[in-house]
N, C-alpha and C positions, 0 to 999 in steps of 0.2 A: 304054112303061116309061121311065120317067126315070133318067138317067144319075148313078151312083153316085158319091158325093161324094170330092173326090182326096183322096187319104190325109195327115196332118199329117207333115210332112217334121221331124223335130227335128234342132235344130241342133247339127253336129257328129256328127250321126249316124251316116253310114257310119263315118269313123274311128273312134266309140265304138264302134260294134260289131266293130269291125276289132280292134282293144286290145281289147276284151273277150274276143274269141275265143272264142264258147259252143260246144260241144262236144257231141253227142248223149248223151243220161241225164244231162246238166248240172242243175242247181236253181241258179236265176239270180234274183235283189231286184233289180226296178225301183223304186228308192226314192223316186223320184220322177214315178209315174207319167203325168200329167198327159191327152197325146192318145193315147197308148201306140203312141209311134213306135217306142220301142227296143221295148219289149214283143214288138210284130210281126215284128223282124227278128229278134228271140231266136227267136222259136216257130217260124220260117223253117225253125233248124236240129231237125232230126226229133228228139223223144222229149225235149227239153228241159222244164222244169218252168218256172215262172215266177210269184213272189210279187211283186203290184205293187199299192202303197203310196201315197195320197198324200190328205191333209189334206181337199183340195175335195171336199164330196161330189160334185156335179154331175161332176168329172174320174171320180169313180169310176162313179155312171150314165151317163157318157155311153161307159163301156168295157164293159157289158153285152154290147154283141153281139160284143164281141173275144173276151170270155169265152163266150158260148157256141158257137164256131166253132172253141175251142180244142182241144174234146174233153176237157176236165178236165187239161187243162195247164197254164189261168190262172186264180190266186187274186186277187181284191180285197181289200185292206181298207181302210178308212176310218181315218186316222191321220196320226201324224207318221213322217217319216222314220227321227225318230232313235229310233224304237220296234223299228227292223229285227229285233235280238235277238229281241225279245219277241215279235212277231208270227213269226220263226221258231220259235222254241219251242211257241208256241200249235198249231204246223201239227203239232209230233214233229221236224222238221228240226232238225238239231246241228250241221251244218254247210252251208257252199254253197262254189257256185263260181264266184258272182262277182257284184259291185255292179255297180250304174249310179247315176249324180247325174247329174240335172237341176239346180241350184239355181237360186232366186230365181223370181221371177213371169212365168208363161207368157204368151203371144202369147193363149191367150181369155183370160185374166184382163185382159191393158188392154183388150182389146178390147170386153168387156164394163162399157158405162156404171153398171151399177148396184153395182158392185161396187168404186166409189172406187178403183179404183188410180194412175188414167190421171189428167192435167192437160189432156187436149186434148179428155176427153168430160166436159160437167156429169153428176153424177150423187151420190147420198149419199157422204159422206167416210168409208169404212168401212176398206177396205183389206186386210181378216182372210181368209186363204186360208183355214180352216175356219171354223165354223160359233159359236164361243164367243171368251170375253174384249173386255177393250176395244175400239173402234176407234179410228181417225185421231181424230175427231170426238172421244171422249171425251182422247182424249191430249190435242190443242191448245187445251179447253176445261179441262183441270185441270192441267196441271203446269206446275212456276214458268217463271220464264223463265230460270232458268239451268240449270234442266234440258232444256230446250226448246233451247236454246240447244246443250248438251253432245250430246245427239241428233244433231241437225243437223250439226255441226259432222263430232263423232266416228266417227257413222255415213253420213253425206252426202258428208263432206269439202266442207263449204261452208265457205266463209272469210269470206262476210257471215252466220255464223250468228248471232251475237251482235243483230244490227241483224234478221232475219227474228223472229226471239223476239221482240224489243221490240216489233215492228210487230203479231206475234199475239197478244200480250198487250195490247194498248193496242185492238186491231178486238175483240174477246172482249167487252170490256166493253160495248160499243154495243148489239151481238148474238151471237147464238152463231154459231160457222163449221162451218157443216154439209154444205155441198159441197165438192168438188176445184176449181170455178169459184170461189167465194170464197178459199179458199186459195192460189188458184194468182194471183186479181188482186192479194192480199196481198204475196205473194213481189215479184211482178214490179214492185213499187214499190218496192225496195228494193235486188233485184240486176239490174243491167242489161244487158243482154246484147245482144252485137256482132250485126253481121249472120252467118249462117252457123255460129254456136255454138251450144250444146244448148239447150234451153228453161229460162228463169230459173227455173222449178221444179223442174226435173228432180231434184238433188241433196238440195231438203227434201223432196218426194215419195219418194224413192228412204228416205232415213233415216227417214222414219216407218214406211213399209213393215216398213222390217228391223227399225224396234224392234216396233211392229205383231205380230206373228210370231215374234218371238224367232228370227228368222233365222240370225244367229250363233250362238248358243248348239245351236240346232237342229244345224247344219254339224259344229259342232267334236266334237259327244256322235254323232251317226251316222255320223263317219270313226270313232272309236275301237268304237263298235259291230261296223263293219264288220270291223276287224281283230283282232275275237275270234271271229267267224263265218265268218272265211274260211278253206279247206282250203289246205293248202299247193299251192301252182299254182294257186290262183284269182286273181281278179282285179278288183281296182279301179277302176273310170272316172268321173271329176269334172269336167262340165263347169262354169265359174262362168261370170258376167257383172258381177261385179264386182271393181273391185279388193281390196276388203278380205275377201271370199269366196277370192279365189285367193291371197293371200297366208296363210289359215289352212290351206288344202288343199295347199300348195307347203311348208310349216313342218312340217306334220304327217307328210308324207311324208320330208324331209328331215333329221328326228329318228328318222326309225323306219328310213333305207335306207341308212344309213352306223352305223358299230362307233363306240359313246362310246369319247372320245377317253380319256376318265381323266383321271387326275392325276400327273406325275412326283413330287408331292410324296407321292401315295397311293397305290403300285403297287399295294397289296394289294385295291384297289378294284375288283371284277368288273366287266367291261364288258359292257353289252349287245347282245346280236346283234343285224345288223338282220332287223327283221320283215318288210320292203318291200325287193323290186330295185324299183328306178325304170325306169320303162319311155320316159320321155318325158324326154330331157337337158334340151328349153323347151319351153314350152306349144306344144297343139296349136292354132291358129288356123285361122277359115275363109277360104280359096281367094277370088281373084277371084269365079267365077262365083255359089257360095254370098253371097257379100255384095250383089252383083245383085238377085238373087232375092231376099235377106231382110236390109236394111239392118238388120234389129235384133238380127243376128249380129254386130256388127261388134266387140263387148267382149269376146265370147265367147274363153273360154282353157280348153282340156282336158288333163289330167294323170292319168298311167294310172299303175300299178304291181302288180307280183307277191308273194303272199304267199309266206313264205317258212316251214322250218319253225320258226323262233326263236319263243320265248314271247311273247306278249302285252307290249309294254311298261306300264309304270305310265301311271294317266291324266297326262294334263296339266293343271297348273292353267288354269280360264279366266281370260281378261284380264277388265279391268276396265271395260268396254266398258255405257252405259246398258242397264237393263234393266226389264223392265215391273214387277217385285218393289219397282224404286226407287219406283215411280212411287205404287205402291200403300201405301207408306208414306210417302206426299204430297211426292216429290219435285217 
């Protein structure tokens, strides 16, 4: 009999589940389901319920036999995160007790050549954690270059973005860029990088991704999802891996776990209760031995909080941040 494959260890894990604290007759959204590490350790505690969510289909077949060992504990569904609400309603569920976030692009996804995420395997330049909409491919083949450019820059945080656009716009014309090997020789002509710093594509890979996926928009709509479905004492767990992911999940939590200030000039002005205790004063980071083990934890920041019983705040406006709607009215 061959030896049974070790189980995906997700990063930040035991503290996730340590902050999340599931509870026996709990109903717990793994929002982003992916290898279904938290999944396992939720079902761990007896009589827990567990809805788990996530975009790829392959992550949701490849959790078939989690679900069937569950006993009818574990639901799949094929979706985005920020559908949380909906796909609990779809179940009869009104409320739960308590999220989990994964965000951003799992260890099989680079792992996997054909599915363009990665700069260090050739493979099609696609990038799409589900199954529809543009890819990479079609992005660096149609949008200007100062859209290309505001991508990059905005969502990468590259600071040669303006010179990486000019470079893709000017390669585009010769031929099409249809791998992460072409893309990634492109970049590297352009930003140069020292001995022992991230890879010269890292940054435009990373921005295409999140515009790819609507990654932010995704993040910002399934925090506030979350904190209309959660019972008061439930709880929320956000791991990111990027900066500009934990600065929306650090904002969100920060407006909703502190009393609006008001105005001395507008006493009359009702203040809002907060909706969130804060459970983490600064992000949770991984340990020596954890970054060992899996140097691609090293970005990794988690942020927990408790729902409270205050009312639901108003949404937030989103920022202004590139988005595939631009792109499709020939940004």
């Amino acid at each position: 009999m061959s030896e049974r494959a070790p189980r995906h260890i997700s990063v930040l894990g035991r503290e996730a589940v340590a902050y999340l604290a599931p509870r026996a007759g709990g109903i717990y959204v793994d929002a982003t389901f992916g290898a279904g590490g938290y999944s396992r350790a939720i079902l761990d505690v007896a009589d827990t319920r567990v809805m788990g969510i996530d975009r790829d289909r392959t992550a949701i077949t490849g959790g078939f036999d989690l679900v069937d060992g569950a006993g009818g504990r574990l639901m799949l569904v094929e979706g985005r995160f920020s559908s949380l609400a909906e796909v609990c309603a779809a179940q009869g569920v009104e409320a739960i007790d308590g999220v989990v976030m994964d965000v951003g692009v799992s260890s099989m996804q680079l792992d996997q050549a054909g599915r363009g995420f990665s700069f260090r395997l050739d493979g099609p330049l696609d990038m799409r954690m589900g199954q529809t909409g543009p890819t990479a491919a079609d992005v660096v083949a149609t949008a200007s270059e100062k859209h290309l450019a505001d991508i990059i820059y905005l969502l990468g945080e590259e600071r040669h973005s303006r010179g990486v656009a000019r470079a893709v716009v000017a390669a585009r014309k010769d031929a099409p860029i249809t791998t992460t090997d072409a893309l990634a020789d492109i970049v590297a002509k352009v930003v140069r990088a020292k001995p022992n710093e991230i890879h010269p594509a890292t940054r435009t890979f990373q921005a295409l991704r999140i515009f790819v996926n609507e990654e932010l928009d995704e993040l910002q709509t399934a925090l506030a999802a979350a904190e209309r479905m959660l019972k008061p004492g439930g709880r929320l767990v956000v791991v990111s891996f990027h900066s500009l992911e934990d600065r929306i999940v650090k904002n969100f939590l920060s407006l909703r776990g502190k009393v609006s200030a008001g105005s001395r000039h507008l006493p009359e002005v009702a203040k809002a209760a907060p909706s969130f205790q804060i459970l983490t004063k600064r992000p949770v980071t991984p340990d020596e031995a954890e970054l060992a083990a899996n140097p691609r934890a090293r970005s990794a920041k988690l942020r927990a909080a408790e729902r409270t019983a205050a009312p639901v705040h108003a949404d937030d406006d989103l920022p202004s941040w590139p988005r595939l709607s631009d792109l499709k009215r020939g940004g």
